[in-house]
PDB file with SEQRES, HELIX, SHEET and CRYST1 records, atoms N, CA, C and O in Angstrom:
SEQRES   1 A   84  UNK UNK UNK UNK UNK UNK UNK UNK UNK UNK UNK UNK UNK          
SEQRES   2 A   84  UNK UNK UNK UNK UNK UNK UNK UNK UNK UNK UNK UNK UNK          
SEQRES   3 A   84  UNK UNK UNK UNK UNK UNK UNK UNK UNK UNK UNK UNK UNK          
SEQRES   4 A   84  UNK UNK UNK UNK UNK UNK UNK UNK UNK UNK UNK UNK UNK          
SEQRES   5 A   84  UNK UNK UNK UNK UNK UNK UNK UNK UNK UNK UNK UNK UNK          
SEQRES   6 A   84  UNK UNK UNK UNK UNK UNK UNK UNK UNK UNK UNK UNK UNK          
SEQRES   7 A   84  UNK UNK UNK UNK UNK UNK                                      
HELIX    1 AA1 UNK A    2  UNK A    9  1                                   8    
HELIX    2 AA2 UNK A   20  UNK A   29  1                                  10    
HELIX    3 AA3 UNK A   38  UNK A   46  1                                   9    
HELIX    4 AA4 UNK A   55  UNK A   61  1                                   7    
HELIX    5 AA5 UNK A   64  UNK A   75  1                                  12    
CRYST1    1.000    1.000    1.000  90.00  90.00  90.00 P 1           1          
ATOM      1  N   UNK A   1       0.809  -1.196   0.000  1.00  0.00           N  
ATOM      2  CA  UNK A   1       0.000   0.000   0.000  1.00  0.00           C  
ATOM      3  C   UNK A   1       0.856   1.265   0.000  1.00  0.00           C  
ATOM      4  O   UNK A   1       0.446   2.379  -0.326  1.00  0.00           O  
ATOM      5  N   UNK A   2       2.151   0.949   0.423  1.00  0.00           N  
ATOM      6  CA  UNK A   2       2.935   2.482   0.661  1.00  0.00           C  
ATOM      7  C   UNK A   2       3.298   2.747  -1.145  1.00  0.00           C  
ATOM      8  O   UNK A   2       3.143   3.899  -1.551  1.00  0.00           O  
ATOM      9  N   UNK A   3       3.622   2.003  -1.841  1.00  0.00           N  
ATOM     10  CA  UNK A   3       4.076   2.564  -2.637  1.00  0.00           C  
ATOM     11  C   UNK A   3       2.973   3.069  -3.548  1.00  0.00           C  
ATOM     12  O   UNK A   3       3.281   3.821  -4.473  1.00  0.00           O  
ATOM     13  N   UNK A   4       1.869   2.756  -3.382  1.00  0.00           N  
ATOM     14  CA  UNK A   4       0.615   3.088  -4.016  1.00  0.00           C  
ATOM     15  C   UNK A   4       0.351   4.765  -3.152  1.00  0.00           C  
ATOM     16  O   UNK A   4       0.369   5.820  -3.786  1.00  0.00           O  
ATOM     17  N   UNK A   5       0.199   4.716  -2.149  1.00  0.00           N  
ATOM     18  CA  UNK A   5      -0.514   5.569  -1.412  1.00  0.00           C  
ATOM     19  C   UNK A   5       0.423   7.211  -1.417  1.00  0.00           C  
ATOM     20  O   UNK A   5      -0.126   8.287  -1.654  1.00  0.00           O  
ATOM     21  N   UNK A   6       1.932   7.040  -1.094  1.00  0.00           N  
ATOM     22  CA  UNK A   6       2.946   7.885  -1.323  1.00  0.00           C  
ATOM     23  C   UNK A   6       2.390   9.161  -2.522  1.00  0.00           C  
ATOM     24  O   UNK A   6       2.105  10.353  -2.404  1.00  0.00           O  
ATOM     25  N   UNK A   7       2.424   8.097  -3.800  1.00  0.00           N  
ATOM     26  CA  UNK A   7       2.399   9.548  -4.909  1.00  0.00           C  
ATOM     27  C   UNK A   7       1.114  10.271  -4.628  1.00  0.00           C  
ATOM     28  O   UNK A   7       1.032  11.468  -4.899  1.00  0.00           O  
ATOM     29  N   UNK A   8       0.111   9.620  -4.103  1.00  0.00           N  
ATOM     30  CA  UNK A   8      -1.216  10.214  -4.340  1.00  0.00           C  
ATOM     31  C   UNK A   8      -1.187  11.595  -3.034  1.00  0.00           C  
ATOM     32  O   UNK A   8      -1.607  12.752  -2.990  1.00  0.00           O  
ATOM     33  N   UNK A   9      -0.539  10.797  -2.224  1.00  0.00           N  
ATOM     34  CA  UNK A   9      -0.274  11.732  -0.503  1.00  0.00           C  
ATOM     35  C   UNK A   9       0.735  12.734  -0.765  1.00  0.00           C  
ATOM     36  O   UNK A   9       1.108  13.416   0.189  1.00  0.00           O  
ATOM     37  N   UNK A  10       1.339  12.970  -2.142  1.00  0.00           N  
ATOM     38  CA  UNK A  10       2.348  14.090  -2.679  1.00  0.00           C  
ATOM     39  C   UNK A  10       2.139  14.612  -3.788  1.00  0.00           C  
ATOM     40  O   UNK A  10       2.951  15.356  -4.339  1.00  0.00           O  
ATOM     41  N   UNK A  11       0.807  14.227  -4.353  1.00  0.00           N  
ATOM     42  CA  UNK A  11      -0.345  14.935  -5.041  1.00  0.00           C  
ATOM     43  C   UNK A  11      -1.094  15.641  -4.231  1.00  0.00           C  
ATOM     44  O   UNK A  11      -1.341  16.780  -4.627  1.00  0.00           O  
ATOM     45  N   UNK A  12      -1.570  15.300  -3.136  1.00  0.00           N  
ATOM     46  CA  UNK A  12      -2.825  16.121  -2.884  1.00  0.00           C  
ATOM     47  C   UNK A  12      -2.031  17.349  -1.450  1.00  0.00           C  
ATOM     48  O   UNK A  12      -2.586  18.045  -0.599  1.00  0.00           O  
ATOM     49  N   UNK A  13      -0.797  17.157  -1.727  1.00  0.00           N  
ATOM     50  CA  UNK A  13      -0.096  18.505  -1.064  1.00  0.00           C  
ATOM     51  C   UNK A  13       0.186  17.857   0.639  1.00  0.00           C  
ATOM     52  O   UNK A  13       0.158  18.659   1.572  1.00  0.00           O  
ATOM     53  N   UNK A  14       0.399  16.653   0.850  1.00  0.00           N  
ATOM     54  CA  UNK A  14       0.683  16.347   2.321  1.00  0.00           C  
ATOM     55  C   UNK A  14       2.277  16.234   2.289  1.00  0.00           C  
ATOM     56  O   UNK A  14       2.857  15.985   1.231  1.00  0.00           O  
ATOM     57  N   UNK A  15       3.059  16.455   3.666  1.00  0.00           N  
ATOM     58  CA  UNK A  15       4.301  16.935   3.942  1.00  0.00           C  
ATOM     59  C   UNK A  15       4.642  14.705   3.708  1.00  0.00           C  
ATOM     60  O   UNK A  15       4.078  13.708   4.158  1.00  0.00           O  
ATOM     61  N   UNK A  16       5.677  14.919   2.903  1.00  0.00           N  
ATOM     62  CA  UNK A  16       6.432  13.521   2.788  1.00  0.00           C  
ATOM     63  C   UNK A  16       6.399  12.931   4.153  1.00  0.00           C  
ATOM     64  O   UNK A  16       5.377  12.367   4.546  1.00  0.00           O  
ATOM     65  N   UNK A  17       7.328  13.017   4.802  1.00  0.00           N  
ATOM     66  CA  UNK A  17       7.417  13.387   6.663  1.00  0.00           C  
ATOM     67  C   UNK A  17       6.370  12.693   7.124  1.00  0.00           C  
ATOM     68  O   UNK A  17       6.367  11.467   7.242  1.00  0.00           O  
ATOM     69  N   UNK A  18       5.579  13.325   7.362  1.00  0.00           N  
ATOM     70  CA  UNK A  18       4.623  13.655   8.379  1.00  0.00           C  
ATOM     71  C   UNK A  18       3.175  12.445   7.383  1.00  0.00           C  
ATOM     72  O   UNK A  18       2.031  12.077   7.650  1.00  0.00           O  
ATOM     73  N   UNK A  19       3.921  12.288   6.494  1.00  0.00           N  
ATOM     74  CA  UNK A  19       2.861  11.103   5.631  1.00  0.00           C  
ATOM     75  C   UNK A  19       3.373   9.840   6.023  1.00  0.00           C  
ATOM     76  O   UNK A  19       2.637   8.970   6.489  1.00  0.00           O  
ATOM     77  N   UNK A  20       4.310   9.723   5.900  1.00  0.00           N  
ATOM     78  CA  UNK A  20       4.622   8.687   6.067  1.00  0.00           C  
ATOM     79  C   UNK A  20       5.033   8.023   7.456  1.00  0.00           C  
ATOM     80  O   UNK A  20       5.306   6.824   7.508  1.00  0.00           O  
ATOM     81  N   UNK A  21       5.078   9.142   8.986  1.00  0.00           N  
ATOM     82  CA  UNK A  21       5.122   8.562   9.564  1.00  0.00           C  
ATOM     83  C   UNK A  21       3.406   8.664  10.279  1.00  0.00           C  
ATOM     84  O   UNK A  21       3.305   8.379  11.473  1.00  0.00           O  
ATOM     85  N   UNK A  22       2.340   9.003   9.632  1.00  0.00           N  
ATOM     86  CA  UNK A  22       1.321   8.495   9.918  1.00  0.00           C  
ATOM     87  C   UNK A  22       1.115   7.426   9.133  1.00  0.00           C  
ATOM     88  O   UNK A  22       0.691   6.585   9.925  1.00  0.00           O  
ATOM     89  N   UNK A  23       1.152   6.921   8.036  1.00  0.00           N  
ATOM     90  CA  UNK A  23       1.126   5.469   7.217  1.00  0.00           C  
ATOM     91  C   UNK A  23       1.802   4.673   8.202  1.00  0.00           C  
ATOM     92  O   UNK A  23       0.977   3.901   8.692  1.00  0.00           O  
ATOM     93  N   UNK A  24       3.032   4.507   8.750  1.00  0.00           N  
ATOM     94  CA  UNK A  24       3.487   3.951   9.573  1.00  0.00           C  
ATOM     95  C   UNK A  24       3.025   3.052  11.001  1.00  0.00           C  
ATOM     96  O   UNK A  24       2.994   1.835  11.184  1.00  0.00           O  
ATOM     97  N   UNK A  25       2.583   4.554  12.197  1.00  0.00           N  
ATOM     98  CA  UNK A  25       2.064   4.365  12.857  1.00  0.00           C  
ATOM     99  C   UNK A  25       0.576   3.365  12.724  1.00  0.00           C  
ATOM    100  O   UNK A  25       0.136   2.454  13.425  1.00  0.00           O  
ATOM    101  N   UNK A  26       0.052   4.071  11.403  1.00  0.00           N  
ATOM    102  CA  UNK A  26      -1.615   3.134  10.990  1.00  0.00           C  
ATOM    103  C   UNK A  26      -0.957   1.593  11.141  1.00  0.00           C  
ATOM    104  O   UNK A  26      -1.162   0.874  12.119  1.00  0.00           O  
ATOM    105  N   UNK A  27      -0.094   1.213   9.938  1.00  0.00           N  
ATOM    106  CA  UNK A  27       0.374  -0.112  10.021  1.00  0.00           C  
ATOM    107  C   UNK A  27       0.797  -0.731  11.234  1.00  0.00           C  
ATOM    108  O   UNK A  27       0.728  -1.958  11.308  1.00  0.00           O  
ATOM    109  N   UNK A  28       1.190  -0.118  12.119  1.00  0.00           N  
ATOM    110  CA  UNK A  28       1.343  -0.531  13.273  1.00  0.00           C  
ATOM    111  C   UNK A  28       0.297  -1.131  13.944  1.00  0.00           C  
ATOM    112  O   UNK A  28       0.171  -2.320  14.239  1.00  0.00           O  
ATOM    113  N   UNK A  29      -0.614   0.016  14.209  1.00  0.00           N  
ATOM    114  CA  UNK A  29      -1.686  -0.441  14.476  1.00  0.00           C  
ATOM    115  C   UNK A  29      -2.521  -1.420  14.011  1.00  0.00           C  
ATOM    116  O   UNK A  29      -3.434  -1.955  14.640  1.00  0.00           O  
ATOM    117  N   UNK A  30      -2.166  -1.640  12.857  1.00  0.00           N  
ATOM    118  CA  UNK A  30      -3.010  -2.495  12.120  1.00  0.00           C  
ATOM    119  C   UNK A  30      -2.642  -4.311  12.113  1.00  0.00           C  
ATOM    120  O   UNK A  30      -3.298  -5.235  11.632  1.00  0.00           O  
ATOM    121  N   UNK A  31      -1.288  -4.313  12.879  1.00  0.00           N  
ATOM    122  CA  UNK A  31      -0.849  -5.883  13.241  1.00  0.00           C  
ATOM    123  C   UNK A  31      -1.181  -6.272  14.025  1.00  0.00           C  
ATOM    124  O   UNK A  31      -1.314  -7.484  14.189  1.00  0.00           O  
ATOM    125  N   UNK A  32      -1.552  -5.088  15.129  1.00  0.00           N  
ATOM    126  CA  UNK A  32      -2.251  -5.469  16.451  1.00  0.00           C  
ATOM    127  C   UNK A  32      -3.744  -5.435  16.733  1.00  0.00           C  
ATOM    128  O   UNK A  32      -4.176  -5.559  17.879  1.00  0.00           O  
ATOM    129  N   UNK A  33      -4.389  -5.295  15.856  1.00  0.00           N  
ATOM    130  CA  UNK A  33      -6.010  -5.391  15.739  1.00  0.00           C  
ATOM    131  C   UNK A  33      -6.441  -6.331  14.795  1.00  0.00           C  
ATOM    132  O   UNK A  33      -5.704  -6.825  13.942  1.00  0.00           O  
ATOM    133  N   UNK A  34      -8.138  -6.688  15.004  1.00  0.00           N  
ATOM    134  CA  UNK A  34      -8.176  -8.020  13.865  1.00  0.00           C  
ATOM    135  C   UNK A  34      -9.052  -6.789  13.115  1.00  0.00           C  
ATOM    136  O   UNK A  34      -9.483  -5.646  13.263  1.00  0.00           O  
ATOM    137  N   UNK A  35      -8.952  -8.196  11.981  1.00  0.00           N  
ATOM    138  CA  UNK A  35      -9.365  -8.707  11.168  1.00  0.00           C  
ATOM    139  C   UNK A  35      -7.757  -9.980  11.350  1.00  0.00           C  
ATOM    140  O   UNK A  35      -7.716 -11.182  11.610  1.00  0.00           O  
ATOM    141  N   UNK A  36      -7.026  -9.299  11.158  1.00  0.00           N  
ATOM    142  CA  UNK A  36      -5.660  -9.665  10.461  1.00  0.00           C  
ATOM    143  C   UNK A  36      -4.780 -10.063  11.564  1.00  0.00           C  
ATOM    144  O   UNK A  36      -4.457 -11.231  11.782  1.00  0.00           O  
ATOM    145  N   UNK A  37      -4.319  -8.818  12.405  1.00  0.00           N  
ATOM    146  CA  UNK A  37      -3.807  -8.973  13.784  1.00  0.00           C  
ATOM    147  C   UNK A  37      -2.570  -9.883  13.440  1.00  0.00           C  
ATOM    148  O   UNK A  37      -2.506 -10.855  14.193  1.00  0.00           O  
ATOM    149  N   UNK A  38      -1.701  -9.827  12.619  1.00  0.00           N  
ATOM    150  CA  UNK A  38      -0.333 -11.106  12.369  1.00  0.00           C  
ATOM    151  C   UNK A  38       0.704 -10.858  13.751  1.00  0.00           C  
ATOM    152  O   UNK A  38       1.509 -11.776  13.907  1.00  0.00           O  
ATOM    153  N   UNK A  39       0.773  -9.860  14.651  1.00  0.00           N  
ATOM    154  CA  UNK A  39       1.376  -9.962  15.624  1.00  0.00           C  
ATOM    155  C   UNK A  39       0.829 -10.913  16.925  1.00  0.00           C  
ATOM    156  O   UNK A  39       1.540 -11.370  17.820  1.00  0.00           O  
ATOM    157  N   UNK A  40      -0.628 -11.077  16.770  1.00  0.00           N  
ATOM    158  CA  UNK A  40      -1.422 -11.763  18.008  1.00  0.00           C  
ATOM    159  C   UNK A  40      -0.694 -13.105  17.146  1.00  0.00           C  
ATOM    160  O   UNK A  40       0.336 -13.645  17.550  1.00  0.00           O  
ATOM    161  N   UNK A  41      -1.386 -13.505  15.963  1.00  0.00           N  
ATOM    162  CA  UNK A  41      -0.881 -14.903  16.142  1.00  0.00           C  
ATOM    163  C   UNK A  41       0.598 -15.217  16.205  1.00  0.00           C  
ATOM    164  O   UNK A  41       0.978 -16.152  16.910  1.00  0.00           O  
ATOM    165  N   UNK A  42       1.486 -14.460  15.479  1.00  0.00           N  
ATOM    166  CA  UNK A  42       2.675 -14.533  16.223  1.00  0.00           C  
ATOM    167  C   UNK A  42       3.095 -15.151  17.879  1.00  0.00           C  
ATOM    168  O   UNK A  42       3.623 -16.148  18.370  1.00  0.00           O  
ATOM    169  N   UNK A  43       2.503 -13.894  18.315  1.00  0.00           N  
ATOM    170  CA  UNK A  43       2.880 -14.248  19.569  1.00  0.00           C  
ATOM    171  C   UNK A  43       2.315 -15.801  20.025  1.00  0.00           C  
ATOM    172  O   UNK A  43       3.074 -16.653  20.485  1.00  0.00           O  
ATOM    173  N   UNK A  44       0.563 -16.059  19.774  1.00  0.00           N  
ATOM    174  CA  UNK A  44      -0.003 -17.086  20.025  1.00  0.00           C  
ATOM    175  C   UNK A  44       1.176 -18.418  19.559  1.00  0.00           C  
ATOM    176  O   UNK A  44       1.531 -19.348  20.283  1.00  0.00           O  
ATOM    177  N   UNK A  45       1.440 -18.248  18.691  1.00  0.00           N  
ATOM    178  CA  UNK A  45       2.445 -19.416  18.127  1.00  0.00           C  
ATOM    179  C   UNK A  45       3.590 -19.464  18.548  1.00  0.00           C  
ATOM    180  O   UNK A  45       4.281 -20.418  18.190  1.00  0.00           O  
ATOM    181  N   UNK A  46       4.119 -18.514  19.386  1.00  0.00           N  
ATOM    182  CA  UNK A  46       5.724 -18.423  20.030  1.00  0.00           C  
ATOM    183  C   UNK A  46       5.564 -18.817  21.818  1.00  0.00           C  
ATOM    184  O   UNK A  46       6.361 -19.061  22.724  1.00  0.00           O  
ATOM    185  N   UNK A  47       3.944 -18.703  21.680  1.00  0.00           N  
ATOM    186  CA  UNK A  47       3.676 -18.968  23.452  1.00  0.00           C  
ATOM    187  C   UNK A  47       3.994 -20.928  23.497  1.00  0.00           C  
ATOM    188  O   UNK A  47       3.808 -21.762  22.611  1.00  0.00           O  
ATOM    189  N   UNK A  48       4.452 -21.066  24.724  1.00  0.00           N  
ATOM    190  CA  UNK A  48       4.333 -22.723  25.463  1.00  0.00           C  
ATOM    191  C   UNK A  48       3.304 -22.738  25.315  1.00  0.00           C  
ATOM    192  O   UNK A  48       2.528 -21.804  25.514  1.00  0.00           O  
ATOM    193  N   UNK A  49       2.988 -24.107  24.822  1.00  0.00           N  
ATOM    194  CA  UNK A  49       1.435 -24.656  25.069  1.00  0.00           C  
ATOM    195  C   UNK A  49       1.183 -24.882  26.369  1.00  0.00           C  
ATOM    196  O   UNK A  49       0.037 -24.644  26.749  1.00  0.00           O  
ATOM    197  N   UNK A  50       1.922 -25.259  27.100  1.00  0.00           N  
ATOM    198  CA  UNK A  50       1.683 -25.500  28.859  1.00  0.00           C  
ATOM    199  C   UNK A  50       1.638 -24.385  29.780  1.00  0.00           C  
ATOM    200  O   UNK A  50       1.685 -24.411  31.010  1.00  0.00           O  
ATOM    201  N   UNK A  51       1.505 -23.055  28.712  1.00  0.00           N  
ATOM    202  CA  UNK A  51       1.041 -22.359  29.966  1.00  0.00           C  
ATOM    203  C   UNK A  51      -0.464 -21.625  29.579  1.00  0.00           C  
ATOM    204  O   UNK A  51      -0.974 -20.723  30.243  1.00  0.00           O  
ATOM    205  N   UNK A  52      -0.948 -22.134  28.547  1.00  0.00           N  
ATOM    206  CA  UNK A  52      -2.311 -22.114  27.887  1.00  0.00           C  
ATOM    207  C   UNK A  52      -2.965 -20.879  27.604  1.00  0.00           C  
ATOM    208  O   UNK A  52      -4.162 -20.771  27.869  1.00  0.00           O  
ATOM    209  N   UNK A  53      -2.221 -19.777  27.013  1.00  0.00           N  
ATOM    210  CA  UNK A  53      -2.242 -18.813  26.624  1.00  0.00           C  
ATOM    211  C   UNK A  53      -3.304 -18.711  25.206  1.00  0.00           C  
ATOM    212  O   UNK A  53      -3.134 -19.489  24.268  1.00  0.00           O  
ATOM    213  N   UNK A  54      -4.180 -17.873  25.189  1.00  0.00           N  
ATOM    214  CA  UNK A  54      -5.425 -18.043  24.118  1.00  0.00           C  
ATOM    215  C   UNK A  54      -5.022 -16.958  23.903  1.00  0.00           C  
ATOM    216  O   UNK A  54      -4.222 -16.229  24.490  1.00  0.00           O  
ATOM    217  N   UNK A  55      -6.077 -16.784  22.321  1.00  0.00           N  
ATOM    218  CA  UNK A  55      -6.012 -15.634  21.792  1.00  0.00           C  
ATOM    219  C   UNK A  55      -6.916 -14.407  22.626  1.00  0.00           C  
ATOM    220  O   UNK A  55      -6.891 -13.271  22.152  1.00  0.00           O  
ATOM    221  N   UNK A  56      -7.652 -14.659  23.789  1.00  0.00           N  
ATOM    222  CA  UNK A  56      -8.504 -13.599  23.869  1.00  0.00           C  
ATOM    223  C   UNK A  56      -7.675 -13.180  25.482  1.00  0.00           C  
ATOM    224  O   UNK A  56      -8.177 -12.263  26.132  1.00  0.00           O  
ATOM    225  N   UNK A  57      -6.586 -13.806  25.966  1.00  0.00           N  
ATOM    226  CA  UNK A  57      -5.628 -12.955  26.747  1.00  0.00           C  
ATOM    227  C   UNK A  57      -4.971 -12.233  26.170  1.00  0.00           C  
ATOM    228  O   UNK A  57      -4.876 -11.142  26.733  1.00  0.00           O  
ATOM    229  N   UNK A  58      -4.122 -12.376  24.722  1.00  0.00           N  
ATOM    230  CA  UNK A  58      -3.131 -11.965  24.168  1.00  0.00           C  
ATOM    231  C   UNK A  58      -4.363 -10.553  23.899  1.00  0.00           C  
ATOM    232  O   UNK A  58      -4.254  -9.455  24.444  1.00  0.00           O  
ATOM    233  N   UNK A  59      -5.210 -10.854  23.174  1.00  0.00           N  
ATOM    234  CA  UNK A  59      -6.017  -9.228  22.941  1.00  0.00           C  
ATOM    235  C   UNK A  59      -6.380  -8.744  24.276  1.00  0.00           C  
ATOM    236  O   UNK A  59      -6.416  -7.591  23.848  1.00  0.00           O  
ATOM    237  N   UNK A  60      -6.657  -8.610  25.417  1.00  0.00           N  
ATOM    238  CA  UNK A  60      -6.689  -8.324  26.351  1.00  0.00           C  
ATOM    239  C   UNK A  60      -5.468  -7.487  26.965  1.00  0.00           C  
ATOM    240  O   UNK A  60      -5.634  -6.415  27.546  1.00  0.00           O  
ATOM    241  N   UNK A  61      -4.050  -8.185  26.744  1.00  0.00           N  
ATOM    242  CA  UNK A  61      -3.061  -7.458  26.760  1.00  0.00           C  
ATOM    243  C   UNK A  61      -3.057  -6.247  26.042  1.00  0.00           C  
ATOM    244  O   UNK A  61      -3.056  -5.125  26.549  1.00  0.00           O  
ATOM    245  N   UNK A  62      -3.056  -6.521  24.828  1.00  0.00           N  
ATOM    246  CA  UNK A  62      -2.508  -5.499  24.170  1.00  0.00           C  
ATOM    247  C   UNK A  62      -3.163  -4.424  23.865  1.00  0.00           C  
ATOM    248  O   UNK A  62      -2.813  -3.650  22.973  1.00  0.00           O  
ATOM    249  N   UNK A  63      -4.392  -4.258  24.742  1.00  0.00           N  
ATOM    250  CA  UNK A  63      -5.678  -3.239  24.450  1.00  0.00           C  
ATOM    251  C   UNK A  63      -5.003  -1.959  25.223  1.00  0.00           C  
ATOM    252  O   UNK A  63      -5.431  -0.845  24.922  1.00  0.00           O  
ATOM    253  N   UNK A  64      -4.075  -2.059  26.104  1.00  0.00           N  
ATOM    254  CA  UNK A  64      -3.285  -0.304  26.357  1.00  0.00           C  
ATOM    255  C   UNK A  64      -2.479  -0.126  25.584  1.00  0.00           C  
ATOM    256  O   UNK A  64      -1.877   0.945  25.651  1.00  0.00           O  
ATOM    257  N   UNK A  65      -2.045  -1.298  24.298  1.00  0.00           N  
ATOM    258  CA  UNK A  65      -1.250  -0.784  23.990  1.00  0.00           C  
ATOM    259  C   UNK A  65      -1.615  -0.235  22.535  1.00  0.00           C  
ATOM    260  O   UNK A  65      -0.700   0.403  22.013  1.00  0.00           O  
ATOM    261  N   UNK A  66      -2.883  -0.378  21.723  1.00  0.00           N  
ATOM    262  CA  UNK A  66      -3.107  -0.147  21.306  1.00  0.00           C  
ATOM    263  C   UNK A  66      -4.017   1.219  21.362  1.00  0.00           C  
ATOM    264  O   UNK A  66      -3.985   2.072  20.475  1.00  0.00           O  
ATOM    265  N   UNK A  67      -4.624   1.278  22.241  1.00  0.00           N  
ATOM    266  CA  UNK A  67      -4.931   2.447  22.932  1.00  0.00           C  
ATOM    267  C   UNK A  67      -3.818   3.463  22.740  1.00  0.00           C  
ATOM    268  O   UNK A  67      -4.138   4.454  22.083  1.00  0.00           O  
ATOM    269  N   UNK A  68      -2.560   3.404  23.194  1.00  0.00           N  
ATOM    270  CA  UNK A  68      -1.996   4.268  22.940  1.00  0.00           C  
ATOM    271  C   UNK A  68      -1.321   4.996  21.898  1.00  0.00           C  
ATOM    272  O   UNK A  68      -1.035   6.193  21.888  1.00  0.00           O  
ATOM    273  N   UNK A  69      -1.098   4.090  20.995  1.00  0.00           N  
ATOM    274  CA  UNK A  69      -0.855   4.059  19.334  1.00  0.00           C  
ATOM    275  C   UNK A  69      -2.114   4.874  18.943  1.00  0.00           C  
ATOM    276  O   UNK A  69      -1.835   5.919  18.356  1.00  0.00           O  
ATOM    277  N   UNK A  70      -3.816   4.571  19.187  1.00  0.00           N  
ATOM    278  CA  UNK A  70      -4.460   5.410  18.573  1.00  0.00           C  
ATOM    279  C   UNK A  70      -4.099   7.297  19.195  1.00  0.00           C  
ATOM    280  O   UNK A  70      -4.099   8.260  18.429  1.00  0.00           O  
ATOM    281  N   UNK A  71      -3.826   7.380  20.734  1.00  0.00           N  
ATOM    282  CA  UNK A  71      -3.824   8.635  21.358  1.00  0.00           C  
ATOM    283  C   UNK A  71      -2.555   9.197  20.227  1.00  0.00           C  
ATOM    284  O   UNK A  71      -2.877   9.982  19.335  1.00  0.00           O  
ATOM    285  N   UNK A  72      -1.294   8.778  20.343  1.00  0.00           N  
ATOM    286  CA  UNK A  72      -0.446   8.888  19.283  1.00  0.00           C  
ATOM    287  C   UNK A  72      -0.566   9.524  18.440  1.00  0.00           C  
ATOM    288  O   UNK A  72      -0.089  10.622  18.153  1.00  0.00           O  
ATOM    289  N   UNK A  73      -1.716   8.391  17.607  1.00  0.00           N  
ATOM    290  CA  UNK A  73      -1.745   9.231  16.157  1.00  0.00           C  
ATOM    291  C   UNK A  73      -2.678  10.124  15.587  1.00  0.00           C  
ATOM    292  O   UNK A  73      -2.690  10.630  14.465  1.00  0.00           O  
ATOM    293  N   UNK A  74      -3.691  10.274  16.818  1.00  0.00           N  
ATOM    294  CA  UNK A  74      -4.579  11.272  17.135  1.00  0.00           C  
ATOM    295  C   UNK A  74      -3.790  12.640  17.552  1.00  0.00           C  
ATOM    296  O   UNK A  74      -4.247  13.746  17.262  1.00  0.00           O  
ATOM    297  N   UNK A  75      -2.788  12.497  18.129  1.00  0.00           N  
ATOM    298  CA  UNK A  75      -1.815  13.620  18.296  1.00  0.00           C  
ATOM    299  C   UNK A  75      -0.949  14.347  17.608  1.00  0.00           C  
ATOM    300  O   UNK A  75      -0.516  15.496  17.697  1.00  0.00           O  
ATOM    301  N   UNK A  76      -0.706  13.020  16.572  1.00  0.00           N  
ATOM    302  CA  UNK A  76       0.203  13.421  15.350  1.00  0.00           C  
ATOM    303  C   UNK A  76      -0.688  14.219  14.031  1.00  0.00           C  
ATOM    304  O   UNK A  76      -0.362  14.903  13.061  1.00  0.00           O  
ATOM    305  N   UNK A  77      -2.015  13.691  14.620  1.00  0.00           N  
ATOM    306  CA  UNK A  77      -3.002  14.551  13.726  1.00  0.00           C  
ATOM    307  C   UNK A  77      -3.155  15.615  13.835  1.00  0.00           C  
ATOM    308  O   UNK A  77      -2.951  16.485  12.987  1.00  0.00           O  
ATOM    309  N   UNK A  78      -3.654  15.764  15.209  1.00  0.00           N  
ATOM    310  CA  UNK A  78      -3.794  17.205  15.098  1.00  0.00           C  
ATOM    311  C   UNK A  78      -2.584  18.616  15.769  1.00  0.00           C  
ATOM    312  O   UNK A  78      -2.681  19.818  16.015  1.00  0.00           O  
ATOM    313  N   UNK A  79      -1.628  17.670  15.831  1.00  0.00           N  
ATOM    314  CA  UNK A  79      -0.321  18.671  16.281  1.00  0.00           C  
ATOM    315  C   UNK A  79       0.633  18.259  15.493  1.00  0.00           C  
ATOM    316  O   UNK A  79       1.646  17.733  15.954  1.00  0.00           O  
ATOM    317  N   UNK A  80       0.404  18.478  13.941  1.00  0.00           N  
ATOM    318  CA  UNK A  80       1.927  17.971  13.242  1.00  0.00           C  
ATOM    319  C   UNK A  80       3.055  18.834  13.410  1.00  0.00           C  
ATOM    320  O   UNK A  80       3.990  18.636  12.635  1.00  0.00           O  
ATOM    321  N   UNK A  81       3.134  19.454  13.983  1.00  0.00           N  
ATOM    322  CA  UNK A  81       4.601  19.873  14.466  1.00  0.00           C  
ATOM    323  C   UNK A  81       5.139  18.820  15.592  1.00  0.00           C  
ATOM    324  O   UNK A  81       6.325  19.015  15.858  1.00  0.00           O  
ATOM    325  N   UNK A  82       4.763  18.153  16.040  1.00  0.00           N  
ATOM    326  CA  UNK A  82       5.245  16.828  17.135  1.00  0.00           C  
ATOM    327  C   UNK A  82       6.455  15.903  15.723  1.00  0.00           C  
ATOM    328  O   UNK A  82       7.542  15.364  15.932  1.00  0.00           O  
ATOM    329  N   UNK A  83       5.864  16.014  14.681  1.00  0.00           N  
ATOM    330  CA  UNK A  83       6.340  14.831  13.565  1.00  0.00           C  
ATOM    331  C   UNK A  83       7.711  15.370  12.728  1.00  0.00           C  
ATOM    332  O   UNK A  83       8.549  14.632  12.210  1.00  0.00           O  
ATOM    333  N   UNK A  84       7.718  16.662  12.730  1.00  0.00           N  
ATOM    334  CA  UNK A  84       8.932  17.769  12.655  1.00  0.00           C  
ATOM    335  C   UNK A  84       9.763  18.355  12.984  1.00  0.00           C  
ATOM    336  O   UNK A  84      10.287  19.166  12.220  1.00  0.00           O  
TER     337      UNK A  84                                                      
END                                                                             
């Protein structure tokens, strides 16, 4: 998607910068939430089976941390001088 999304985000007048480290941050976010989530099963697949770790602890965890990735890039939105 970046190399698709780039020319169009330097067509319609957005700072290179500040594009791409919101594309970034999104993707971030976007390993750690489902549909897709490839970091949950990661982890699910790197956990011991003997200590019986499911997928709905692993999302449970990571709900501050995704939380904070959105405050983030809610910040980077509306204070792009933070990204400069």
């Amino acid at each position: 998607m970046v190399p698709i999304k780039t020319p169009i985000g330097h067509t319609l007048g957005f700072d290179p910068v500040r594009f791409a480290v919101m594309t970034r941050v999104n993707l971030q976010m976007s390993f750690l939430t489902t549909p897709f989530a490839g970091a949950l099963f990661f982890v699910r697949g790197a956990a011991a089976p003997e200590l019986g770790i499911t997928i709905a602890d692993i999302i449970r965890g990571i709900i501050p941390f995704v939380i904070l990735i959105m405050v983030g890039l809610t910040l980077c939105a509306v204070l792009p001088e933070l990204i400069n």
